[in-house]
N, C-alpha and C positions, 0 to 999 in steps of 0.2 A: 504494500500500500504506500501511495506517497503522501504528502502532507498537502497536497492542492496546487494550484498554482496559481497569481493573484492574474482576480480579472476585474479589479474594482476599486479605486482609492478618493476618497473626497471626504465631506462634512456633513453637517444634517445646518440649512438654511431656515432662517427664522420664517419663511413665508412657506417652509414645507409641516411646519405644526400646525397641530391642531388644540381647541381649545382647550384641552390638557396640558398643554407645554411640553407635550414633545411630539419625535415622530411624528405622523399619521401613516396608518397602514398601506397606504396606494402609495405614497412613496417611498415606503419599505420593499415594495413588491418592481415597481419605480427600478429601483435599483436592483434587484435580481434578474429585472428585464436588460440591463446594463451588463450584467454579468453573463448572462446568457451568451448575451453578443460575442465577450470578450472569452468564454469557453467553449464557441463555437468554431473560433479562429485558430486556436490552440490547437481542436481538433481536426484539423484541416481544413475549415470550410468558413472561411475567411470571407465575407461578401454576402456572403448565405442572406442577410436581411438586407439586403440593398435590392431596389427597384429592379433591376435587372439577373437577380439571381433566378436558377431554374431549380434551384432544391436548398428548402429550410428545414427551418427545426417548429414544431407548430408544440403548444402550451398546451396539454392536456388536464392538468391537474397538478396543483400546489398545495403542498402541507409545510403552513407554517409556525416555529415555536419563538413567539416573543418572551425573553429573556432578560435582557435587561434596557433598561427608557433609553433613550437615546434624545437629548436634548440639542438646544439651539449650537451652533458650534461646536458640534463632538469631531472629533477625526475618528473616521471611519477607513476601513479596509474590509475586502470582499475575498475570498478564496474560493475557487470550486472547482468539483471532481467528480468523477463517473463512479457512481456508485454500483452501477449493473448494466447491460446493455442486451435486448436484445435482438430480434432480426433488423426491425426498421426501429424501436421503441428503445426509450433508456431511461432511467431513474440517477439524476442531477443530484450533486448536492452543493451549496451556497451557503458560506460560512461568511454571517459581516459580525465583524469585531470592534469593539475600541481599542483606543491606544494603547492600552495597559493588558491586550489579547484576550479581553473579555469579552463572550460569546454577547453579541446584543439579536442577534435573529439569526434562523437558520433555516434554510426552502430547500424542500425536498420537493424537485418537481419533475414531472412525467412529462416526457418530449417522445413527440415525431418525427421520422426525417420525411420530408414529406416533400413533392411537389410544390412550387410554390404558388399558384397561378388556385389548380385544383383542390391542394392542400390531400393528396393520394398519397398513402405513406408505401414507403419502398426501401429495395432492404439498403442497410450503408454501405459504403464502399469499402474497401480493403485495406483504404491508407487512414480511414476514420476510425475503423476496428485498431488498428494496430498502433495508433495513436493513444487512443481510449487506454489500453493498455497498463501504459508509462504515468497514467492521467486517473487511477481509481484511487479513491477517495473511501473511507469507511463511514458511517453516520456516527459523529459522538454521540455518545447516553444522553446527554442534556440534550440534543435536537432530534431523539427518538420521539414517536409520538405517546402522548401522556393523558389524554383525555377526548379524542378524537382519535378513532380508529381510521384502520388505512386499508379495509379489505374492500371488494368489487362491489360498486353498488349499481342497481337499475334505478334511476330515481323516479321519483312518482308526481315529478314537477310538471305544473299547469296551470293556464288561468282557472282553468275548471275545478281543479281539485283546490286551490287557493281558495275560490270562494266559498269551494264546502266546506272548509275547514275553517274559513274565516279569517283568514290570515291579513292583517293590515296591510294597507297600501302605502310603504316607508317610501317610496322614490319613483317619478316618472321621468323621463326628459329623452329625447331623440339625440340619435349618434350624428357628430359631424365628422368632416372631410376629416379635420385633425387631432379625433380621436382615433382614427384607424391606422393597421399598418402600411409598408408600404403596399402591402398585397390586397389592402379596402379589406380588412376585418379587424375589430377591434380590437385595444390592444389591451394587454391582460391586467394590468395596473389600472385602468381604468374602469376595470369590470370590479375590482375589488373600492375603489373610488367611492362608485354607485354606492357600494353599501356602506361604506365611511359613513356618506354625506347621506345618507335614510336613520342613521342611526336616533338620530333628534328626535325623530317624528315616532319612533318604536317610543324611546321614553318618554315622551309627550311632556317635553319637562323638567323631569327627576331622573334620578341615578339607580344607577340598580336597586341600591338598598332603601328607597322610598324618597331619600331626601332631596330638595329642590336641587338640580342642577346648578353646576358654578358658584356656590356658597364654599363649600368646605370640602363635597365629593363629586366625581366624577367619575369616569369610568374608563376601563384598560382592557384592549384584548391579549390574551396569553399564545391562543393557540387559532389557528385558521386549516380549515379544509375548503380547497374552493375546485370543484367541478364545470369545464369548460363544455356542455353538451354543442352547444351552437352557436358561431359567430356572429354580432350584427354588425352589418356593413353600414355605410355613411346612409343616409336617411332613413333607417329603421327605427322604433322607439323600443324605450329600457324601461319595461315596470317591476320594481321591487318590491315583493309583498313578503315579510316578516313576521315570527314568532318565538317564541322561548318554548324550548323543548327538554326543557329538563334544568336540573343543577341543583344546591345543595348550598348552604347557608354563606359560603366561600365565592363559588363562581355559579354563573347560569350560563345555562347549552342554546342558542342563538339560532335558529336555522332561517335562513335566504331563497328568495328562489330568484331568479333576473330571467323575467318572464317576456313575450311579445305581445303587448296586449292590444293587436290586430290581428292574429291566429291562434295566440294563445298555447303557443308553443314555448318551449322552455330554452331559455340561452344558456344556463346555469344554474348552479347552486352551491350553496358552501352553509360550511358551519363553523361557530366561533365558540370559544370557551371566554367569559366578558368574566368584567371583576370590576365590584366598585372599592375605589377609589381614590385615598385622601389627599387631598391637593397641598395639602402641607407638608405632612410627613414622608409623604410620596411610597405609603404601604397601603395592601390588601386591608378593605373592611369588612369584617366578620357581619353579617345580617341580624339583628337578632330576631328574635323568635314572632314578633306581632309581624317583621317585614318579611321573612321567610316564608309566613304563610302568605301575604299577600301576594310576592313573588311565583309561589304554587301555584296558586288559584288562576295566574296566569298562562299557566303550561297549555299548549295547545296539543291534544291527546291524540297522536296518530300521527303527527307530522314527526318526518327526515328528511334526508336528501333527497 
């Protein structure tokens, strides 16, 4: 195994937070999009996301473990390695650090080699295989998954089954020219964006554990699973419809769906493991017992990915 190779070095910009004061997750993912690039090239396929390429790498799925905040002005560093490969498919891994080599997020993500135009997955070449090699990467135990599972899901995402279930409407708004890639599908940071900026309208308000928002709590995601079913190209529309699917006096289980809501087809889904949040102390709030139940009583019974 080797220890990665760096595909990623910059800072965290004060107009990339969020009303938390740090981070925000789309441009955590932002930056694995960056990396991607930059361990595409390593593995011989240099160009691969430029306008003119005939074969990329397409984003099936990211599982991600947020670890430690990452505020205004961190130096940051990005490492990443082949975790496993195989015909046309590979399992990435994306190690961003601070200064002092402490783990801040880690993407574990599921890549195509794919056509670029069709997006037809085909097997790799010979000099990509033998590159990958020199290039595998093991998952550390901290960026293992810890409350979001990683096996095969069929998901049951819909506008139809949204409504049966009742799932709130956190986000609409239509894809432009410069949300997409160069190949006019959108780009993966941006799908997790969507549900950043829906997050408000899930808490209507308040923080997890009941109390008004931007007083004293807020709130933090730990953990993400985010399922790429369908691309939308530049003038399609993005509906986000949310709910809480479990958790436990600590954290609550979040589920997503980034729906089409002119077919009613499904673009995605993901799940997050959230945590409120003390804006001071900048630790995990324990729920107590009057807000835990109110938090239940919110579970919507039946919904996953």
């Amino acid at each position: 195994m080797s220890e990665g190779v760096e595909v990623w070095r910059g800072s965290v910009a004060t107009w990339e937070c969020d009303a938390m004061g740090h981070l925000n997750v789309g441009f955590y993912v932002a930056k694995s999009m960056d990396g991607l690039t930059s361990l595409a090239a390593e593995l011989g396929m240099a160009g691969a996301f430029a306008p003119d390429a005939r074969a990329t790498l397409i984003v099936r799925e990211q599982h991600i473990r947020f670890l430690r905040e990452a505020r205004p002005g961190a130096a940051l560093t990005m490492t990443g390695g082949v975790v496993e490969m195989g015909e046309s498919g590979a399992r990435l891994i994306f190690l961003l650090r601070h200064a002092d080599g402490a783990l801040a997020a880690s993407f574990q993500t599921l890549v195509d080699h794919v056509t670029a135009q069709e997006a037809r997955a085909f097997p790799w070449p010979a000099r990509v295989m033998a590159k990958a090699e020199g290039l595998r990467l093991a998952v550390p135990p901290e960026a293992a998954p810890r409350s979001i599972g990683l096996e095969p899901v069929e998901s049951r995402a819909s506008l139809a089954r949204a409504n049966e279930l009742g799932l709130r409407r956190t986000g609409l708004g239509a894809v432009r020219a410069g949300d997409c890639d160069p190949f006019g599908r959108m780009r993966t940071e941006l799908m997790m964006a969507r549900i950043s900026d829906g997050i408000p309208h899930f808490l209507q308000g308040r923080s997890l554990n009941g109390e008004p928002a931007g007083k004293r709590a807020g709130g933090a995601a730990l953990e993400y699973r985010l399922i790429h079913l369908d691309w939308p190209r530049a003038g399609d529309r993005v509906e986000l419809r949310s709910g809480a699917s479990g958790g436990d006096a600590r954290f609550r289980k979040l589920t997503h769906w980034l729906l089409d809501p002119d077919t009613g087809r499904a673009w995605g889904a993901a799940e997050a493991i959230a945590v409120s949040f003390d804006l001071e102390t900048r630790k995990i709030i324990t729920l107590s017992d009057e807000a835990l139940a109110a938090a239940d009583a919110q579970v919507v019974k039946g919904l996953t990915l």
